[in-house]
C-alpha positions in Angstrom: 51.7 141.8 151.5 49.7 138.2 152.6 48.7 140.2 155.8 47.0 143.1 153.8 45.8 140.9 151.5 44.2 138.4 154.4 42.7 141.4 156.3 41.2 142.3 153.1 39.5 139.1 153.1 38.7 139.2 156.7 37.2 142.6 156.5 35.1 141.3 153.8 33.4 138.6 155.4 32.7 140.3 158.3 30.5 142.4 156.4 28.7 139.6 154.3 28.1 138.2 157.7 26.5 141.3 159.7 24.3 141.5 156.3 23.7 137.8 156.3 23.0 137.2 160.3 21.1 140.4 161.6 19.8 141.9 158.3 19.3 138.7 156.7 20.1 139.8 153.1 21.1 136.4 151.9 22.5 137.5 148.6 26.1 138.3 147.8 27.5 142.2 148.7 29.1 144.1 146.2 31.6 145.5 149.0 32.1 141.9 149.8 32.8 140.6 146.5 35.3 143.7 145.5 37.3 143.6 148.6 37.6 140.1 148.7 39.1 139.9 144.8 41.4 142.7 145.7 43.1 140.9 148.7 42.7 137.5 146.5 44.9 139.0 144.3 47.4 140.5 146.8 47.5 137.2 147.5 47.9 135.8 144.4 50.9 138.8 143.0 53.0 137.7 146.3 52.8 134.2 145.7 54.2 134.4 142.5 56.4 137.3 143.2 58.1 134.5 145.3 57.9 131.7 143.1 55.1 129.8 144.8 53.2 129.0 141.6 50.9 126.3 143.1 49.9 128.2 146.3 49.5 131.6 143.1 47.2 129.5 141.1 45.3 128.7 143.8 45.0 132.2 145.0 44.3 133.8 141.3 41.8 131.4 141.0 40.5 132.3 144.4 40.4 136.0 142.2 39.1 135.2 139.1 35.5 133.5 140.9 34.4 136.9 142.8 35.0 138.6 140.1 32.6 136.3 138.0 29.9 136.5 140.5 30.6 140.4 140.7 30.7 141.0 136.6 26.5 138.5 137.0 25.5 140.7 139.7 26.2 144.1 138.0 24.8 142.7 134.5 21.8 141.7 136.1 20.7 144.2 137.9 21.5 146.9 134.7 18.4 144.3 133.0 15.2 145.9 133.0 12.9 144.3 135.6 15.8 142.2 136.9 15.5 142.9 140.9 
């Protein structure tokens, strides 16, 4: 589980960083932001599924954030004349 739930993670800022370095979109990527919650929260469900409830707060915190950022970046752009 932590190793699909780190390569999640991985894979997700590779991405944001081939957007951010050679196409210079310095915003946040959707695909970014989903894939990195999703392994966030592998992370999180096997930390508590073996009792390691510091290291599984940590980690559902690490889930709840991207999915903040995701929620403001798919309200803002349903806004009239938002981007």
């Amino acid at each position: 589980m932590t190793t699909i739930g780190l390569s999640l993670i991985i894979l997700g800022w590779l991405e944001q960083a081939y957007r951010t370095l050679f196409r210079r979109h310095l915003s946040f990527s959707p695909f970014f932001l989903t894939v990195y919650l999703v392994g966030a929260a592998i992370l999180a469900y096997h930390s508590f599924s073996q009792t390691e409830v510091t290291i599984g707060v940590l980690n559902a915190v690490a889930t709840v954030l991207p999915f903040l950022i995701l929620m403001a970046l798919i309200i803002r752009r349903r806004k009239p004349g938002a981007f």
